[in-house]
Biopython code that builds the backbone (N, CA, C, O; Angstrom):
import numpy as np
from Bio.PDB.StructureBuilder import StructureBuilder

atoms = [
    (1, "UNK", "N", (100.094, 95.401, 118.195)),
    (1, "UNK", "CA", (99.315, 95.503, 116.969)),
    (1, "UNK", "C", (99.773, 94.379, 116.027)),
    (1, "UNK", "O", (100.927, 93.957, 116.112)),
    (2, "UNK", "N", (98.892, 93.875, 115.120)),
    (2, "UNK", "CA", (99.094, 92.568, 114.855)),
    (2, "UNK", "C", (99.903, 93.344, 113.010)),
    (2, "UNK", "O", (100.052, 94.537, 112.746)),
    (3, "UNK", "N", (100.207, 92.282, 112.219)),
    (3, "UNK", "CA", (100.495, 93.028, 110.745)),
    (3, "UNK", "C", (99.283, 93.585, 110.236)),
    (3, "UNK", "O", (99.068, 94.686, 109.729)),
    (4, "UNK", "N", (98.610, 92.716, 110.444)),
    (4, "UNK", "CA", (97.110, 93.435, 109.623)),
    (4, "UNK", "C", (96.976, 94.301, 110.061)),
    (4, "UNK", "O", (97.219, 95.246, 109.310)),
    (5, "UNK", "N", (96.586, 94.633, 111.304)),
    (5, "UNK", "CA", (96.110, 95.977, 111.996)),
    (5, "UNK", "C", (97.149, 97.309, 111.533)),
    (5, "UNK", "O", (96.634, 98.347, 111.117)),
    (6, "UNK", "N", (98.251, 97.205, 111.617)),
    (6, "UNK", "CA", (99.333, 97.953, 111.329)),
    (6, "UNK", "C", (99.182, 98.297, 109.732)),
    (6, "UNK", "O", (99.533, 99.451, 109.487)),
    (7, "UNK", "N", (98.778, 97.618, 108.696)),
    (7, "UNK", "CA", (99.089, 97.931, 107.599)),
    (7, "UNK", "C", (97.309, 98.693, 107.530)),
    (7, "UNK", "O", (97.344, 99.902, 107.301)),
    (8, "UNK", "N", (95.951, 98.129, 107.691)),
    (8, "UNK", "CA", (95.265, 98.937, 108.161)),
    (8, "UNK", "C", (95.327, 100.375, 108.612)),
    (8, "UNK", "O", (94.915, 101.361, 108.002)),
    (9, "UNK", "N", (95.924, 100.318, 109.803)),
    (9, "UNK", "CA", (96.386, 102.029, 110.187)),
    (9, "UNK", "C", (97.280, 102.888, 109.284)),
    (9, "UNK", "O", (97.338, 104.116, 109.340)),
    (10, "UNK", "N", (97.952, 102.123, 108.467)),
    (10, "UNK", "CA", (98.875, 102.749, 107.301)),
    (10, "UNK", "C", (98.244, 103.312, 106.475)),
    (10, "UNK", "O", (98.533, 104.423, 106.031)),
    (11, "UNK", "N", (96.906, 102.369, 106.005)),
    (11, "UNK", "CA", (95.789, 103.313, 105.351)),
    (11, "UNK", "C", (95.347, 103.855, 105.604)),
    (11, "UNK", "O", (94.826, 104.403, 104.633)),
    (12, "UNK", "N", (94.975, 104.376, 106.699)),
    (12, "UNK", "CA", (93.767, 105.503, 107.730)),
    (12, "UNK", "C", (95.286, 106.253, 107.494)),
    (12, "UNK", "O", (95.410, 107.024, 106.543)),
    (13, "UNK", "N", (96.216, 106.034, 108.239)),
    (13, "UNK", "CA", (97.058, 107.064, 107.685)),
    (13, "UNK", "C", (97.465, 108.223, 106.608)),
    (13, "UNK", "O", (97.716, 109.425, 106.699)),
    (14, "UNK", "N", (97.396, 107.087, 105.333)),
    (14, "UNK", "CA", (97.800, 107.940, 104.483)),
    (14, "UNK", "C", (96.623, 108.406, 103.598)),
    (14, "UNK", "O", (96.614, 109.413, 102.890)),
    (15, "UNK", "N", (95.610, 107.482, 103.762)),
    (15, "UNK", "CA", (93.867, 108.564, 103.558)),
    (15, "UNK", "C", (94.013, 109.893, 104.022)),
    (15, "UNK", "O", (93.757, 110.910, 103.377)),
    (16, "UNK", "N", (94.356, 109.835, 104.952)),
    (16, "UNK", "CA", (94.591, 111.218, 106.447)),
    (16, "UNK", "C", (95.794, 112.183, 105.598)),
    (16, "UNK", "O", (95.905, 113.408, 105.564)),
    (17, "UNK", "N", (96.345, 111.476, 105.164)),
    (17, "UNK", "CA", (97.639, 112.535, 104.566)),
    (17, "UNK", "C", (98.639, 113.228, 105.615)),
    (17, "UNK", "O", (99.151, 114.346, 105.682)),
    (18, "UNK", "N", (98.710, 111.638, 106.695)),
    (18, "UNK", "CA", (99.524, 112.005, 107.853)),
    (18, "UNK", "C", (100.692, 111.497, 107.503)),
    (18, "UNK", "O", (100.778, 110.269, 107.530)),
    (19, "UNK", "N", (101.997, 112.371, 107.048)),
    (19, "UNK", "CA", (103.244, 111.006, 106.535)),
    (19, "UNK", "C", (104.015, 110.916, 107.576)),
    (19, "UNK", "O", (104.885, 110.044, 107.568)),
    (20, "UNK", "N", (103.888, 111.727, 108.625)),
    (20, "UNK", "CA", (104.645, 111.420, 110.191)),
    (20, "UNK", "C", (104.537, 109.780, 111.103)),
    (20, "UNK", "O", (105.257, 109.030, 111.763)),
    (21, "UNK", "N", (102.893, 109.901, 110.512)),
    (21, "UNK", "CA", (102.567, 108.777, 111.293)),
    (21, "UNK", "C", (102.400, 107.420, 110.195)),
    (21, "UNK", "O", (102.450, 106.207, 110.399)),
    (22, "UNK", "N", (102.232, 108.044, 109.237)),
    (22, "UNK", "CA", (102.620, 106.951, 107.982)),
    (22, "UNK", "C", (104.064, 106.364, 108.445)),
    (22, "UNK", "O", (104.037, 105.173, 108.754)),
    (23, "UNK", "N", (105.397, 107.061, 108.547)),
    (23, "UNK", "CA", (106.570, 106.550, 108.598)),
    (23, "UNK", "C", (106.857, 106.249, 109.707)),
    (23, "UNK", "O", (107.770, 105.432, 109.827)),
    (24, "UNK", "N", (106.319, 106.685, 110.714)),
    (24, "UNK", "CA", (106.018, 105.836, 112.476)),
    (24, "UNK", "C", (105.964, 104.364, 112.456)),
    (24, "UNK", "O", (106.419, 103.499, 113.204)),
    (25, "UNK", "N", (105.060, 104.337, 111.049)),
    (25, "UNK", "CA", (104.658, 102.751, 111.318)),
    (25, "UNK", "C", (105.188, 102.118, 110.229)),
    (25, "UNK", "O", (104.458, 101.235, 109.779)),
    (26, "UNK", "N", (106.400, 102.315, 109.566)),
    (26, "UNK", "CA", (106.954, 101.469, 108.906)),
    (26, "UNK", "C", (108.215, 100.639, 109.626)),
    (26, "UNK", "O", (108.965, 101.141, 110.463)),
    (27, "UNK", "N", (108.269, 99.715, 109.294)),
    (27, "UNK", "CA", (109.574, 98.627, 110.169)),
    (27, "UNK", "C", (111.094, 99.563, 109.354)),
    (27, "UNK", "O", (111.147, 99.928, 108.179)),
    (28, "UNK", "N", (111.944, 99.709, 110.197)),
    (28, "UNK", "CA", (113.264, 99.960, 109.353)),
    (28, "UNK", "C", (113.422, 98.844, 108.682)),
    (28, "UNK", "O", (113.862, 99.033, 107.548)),
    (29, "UNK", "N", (113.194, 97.578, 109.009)),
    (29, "UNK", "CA", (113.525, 97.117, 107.040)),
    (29, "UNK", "C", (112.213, 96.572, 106.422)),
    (29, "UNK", "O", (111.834, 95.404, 106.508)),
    (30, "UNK", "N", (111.747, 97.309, 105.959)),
    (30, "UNK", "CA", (110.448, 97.545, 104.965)),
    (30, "UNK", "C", (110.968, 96.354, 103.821)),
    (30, "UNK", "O", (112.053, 95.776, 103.887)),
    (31, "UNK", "N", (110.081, 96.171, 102.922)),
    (31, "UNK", "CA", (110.477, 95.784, 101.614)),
    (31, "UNK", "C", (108.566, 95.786, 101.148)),
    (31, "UNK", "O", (107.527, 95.210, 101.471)),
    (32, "UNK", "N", (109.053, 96.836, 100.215)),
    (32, "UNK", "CA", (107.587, 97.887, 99.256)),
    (32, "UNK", "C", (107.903, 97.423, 97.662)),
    (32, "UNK", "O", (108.936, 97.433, 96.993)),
    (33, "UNK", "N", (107.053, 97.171, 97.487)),
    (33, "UNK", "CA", (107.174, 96.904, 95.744)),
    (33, "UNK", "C", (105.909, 97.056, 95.190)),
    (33, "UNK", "O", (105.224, 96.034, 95.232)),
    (34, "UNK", "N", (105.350, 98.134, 94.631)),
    (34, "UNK", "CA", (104.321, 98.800, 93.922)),
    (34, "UNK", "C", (104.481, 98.299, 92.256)),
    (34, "UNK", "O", (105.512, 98.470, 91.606)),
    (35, "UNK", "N", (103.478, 97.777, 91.835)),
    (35, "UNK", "CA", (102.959, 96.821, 90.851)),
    (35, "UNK", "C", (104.175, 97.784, 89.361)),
    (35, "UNK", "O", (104.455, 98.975, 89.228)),
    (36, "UNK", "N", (104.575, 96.553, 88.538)),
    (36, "UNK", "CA", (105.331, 97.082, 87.225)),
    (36, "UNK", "C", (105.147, 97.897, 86.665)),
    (36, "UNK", "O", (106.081, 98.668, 86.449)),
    (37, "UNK", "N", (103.871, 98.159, 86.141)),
    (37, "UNK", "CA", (102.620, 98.960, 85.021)),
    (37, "UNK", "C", (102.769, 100.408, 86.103)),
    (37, "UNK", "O", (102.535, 101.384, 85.389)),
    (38, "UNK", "N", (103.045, 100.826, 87.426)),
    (38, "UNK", "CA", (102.123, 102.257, 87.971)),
    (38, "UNK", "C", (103.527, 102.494, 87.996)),
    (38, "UNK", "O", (104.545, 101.882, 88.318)),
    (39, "UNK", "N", (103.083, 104.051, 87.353)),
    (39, "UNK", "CA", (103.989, 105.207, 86.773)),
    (39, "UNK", "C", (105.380, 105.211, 88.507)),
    (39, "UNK", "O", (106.409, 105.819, 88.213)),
    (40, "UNK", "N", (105.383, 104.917, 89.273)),
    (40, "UNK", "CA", (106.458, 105.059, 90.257)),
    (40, "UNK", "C", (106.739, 104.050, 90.748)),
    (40, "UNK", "O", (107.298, 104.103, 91.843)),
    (41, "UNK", "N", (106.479, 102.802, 90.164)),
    (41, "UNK", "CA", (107.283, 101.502, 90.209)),
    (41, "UNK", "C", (108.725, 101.871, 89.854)),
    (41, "UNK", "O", (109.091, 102.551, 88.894)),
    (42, "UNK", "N", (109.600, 101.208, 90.954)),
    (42, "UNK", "CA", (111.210, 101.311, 91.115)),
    (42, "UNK", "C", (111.451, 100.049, 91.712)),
    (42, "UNK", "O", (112.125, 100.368, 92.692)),
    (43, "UNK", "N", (111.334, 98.905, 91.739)),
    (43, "UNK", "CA", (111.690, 97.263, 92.426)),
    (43, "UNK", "C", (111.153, 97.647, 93.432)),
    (43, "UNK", "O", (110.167, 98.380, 93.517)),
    (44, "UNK", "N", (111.959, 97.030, 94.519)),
    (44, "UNK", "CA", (111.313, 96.789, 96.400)),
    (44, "UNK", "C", (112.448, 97.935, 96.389)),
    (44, "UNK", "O", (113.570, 98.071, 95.902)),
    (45, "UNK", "N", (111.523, 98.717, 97.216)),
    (45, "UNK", "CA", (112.227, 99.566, 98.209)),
    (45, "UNK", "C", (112.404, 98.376, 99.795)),
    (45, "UNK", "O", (111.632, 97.515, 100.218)),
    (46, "UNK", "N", (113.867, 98.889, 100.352)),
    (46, "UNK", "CA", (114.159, 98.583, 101.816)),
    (46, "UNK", "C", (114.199, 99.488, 102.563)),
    (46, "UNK", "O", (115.236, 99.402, 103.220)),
    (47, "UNK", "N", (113.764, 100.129, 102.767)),
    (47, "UNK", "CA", (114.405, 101.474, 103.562)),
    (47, "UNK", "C", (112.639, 102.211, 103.874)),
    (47, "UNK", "O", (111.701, 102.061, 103.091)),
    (48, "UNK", "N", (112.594, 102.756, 104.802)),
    (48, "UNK", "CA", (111.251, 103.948, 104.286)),
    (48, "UNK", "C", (111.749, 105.217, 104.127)),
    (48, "UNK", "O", (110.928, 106.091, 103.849)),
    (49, "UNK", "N", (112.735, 105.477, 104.222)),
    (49, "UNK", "CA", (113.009, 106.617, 103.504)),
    (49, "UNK", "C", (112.913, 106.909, 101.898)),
    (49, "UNK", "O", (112.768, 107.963, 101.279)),
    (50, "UNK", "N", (113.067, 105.401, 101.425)),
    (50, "UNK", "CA", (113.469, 105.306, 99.780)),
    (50, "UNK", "C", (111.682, 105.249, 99.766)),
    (50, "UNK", "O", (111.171, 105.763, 98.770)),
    (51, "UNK", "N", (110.889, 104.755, 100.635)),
    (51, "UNK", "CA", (109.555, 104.920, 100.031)),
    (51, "UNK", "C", (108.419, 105.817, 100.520)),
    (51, "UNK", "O", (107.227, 105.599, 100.742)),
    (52, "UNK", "N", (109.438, 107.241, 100.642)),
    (52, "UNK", "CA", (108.923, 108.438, 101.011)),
    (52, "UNK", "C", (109.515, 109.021, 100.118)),
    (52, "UNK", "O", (108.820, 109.924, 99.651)),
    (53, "UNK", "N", (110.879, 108.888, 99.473)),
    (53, "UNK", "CA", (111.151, 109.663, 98.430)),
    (53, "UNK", "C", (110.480, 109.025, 96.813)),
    (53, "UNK", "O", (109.846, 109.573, 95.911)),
    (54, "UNK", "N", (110.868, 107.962, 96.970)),
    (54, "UNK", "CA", (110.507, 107.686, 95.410)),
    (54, "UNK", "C", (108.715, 107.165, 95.084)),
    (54, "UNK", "O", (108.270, 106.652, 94.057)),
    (55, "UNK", "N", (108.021, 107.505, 96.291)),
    (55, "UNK", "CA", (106.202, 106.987, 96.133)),
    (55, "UNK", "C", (105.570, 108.456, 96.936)),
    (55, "UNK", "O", (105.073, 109.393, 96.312)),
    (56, "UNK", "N", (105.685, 108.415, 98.088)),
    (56, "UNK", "CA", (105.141, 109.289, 98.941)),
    (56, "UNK", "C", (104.896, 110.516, 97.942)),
    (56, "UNK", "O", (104.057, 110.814, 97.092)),
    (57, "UNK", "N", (106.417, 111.246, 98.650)),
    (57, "UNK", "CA", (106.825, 112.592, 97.290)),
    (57, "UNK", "C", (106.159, 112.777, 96.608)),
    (57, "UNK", "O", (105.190, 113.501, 96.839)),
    (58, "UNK", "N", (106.413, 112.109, 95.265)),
    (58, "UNK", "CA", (106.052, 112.134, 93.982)),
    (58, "UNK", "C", (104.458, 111.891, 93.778)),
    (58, "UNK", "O", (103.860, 112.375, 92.816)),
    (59, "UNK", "N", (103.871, 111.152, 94.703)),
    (59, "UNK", "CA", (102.507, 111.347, 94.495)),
    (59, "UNK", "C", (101.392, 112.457, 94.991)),
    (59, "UNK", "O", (100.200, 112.573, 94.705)),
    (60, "UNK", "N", (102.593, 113.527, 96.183)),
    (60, "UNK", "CA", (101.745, 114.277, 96.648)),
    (60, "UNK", "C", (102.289, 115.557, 95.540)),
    (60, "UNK", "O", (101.602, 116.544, 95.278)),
    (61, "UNK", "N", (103.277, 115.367, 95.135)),
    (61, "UNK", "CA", (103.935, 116.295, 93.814)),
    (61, "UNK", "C", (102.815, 116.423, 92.909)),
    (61, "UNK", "O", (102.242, 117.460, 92.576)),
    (62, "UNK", "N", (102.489, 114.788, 92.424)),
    (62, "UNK", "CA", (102.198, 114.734, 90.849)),
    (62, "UNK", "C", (100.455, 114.891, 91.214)),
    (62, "UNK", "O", (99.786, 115.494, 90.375)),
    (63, "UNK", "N", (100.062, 114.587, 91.909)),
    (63, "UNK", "CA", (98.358, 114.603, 92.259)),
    (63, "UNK", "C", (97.608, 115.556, 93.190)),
    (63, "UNK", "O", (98.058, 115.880, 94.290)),
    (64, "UNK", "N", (96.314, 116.038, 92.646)),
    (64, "UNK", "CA", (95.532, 116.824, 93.456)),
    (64, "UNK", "C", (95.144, 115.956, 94.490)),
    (64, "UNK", "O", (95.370, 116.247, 95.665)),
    (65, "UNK", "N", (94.496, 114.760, 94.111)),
    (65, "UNK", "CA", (94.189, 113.537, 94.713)),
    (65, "UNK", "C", (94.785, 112.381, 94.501)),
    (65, "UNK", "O", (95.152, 112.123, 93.355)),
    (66, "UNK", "N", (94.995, 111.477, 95.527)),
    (66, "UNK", "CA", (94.920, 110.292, 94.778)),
    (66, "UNK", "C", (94.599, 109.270, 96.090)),
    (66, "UNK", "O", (94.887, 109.541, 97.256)),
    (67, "UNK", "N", (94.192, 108.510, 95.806)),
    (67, "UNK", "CA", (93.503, 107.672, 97.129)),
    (67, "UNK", "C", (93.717, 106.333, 96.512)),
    (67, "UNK", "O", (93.709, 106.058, 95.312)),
    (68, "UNK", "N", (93.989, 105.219, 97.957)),
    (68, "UNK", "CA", (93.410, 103.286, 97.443)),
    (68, "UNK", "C", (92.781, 102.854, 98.542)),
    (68, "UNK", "O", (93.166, 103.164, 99.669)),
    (69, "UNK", "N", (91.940, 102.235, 98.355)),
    (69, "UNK", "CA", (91.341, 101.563, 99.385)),
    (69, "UNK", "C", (91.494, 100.180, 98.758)),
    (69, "UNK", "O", (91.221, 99.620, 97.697)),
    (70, "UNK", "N", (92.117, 99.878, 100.036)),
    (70, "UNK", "CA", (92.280, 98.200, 99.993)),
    (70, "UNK", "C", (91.283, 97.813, 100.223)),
    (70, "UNK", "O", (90.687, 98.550, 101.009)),
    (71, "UNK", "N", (90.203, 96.118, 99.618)),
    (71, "UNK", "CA", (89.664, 95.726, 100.311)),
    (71, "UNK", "C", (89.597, 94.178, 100.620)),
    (71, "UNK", "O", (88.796, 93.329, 101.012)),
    (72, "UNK", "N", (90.909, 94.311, 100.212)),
    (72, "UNK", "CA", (91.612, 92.691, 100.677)),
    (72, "UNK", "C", (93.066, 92.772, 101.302)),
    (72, "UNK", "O", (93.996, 93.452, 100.868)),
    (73, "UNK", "N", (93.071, 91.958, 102.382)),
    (73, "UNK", "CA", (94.116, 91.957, 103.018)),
    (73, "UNK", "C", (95.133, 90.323, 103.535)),
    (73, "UNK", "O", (94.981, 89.602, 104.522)),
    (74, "UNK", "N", (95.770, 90.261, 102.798)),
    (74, "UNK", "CA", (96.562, 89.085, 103.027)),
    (74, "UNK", "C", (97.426, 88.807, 104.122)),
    (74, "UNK", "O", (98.163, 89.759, 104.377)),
    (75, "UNK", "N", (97.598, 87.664, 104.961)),
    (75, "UNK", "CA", (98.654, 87.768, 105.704)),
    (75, "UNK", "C", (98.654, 86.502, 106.333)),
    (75, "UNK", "O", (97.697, 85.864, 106.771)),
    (76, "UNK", "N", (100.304, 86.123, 106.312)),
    (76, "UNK", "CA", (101.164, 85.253, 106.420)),
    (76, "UNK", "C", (102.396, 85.457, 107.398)),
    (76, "UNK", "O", (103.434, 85.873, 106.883)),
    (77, "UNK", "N", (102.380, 85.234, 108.594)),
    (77, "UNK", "CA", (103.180, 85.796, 109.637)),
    (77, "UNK", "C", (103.275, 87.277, 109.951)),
    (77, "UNK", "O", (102.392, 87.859, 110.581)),
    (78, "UNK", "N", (104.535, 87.962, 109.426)),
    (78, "UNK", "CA", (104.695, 89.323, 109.419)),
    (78, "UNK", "C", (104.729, 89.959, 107.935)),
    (78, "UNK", "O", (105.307, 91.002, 107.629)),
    (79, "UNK", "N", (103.912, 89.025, 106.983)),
    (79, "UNK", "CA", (104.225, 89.553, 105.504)),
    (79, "UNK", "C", (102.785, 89.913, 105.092)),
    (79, "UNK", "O", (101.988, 88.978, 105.176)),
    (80, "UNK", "N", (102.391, 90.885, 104.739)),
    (80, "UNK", "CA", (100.845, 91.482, 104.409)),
    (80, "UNK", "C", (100.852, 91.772, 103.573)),
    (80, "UNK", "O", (101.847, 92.467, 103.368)),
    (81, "UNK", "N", (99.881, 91.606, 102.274)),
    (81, "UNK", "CA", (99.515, 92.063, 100.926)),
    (81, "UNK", "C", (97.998, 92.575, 100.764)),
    (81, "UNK", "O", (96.978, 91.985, 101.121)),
    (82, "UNK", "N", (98.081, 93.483, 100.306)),
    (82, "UNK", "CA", (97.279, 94.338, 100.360)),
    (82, "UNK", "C", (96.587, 94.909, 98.790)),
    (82, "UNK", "O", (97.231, 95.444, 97.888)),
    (83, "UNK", "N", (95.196, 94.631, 98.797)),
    (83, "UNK", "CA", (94.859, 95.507, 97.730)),
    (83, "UNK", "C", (93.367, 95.639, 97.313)),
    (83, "UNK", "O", (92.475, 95.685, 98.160)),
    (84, "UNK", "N", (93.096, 95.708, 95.800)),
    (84, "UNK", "CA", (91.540, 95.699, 95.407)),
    (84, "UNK", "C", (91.215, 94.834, 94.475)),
    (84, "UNK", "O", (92.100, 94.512, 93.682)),
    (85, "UNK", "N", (90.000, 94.305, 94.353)),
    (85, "UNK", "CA", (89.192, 93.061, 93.625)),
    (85, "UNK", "C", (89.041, 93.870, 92.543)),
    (85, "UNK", "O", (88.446, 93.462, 91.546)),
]
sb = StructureBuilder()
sb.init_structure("model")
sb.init_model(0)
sb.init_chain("A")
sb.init_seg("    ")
for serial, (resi, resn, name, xyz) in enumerate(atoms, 1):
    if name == "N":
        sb.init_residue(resn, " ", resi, " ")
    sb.init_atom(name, np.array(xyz, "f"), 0.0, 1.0, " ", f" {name:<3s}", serial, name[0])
structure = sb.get_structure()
């Protein structure tokens, strides 16, 4: 599976509200950094554990819903950025 495809399935993933297979497909060394301004910005997480506790968690805690659909996808070797216009 290529990066794109993988970060793709991360979204069908966590649309799905599968976090088994969400954390299946994270690399043990991740590096996650969710924008300054959104309420569970904490720097880059390395770990996916740190971004199951301090994003995952807390958003299935704090929300009835909450959904993103990316519809841009960046990528540069194994480094993918992801988001909306």
């Amino acid at each position: 599976m290529s990066p794109t495809e993988t970060v793709k399935a991360l979204d069908a993933s966590l649309a799905a509200g599968d976090v088994p297979a969400v954390m299946g497909l994270f690399a043990e060394k991740i590096e996650w950094t969710e924008a300054e301004k959104f309420p569970y910005y904490g720097g880059t997480w390395t770990k996916p554990q740190q971004v199951l506790e301090n994003l995952l968690v807390p958003l299935g805690r704090d929300w009835e819903k909450f959904g993103v659909r990316a519809d841009c996808y960046i990528a540069e070797g194994d480094t993918v950025c992801w988001g909306c216009r």
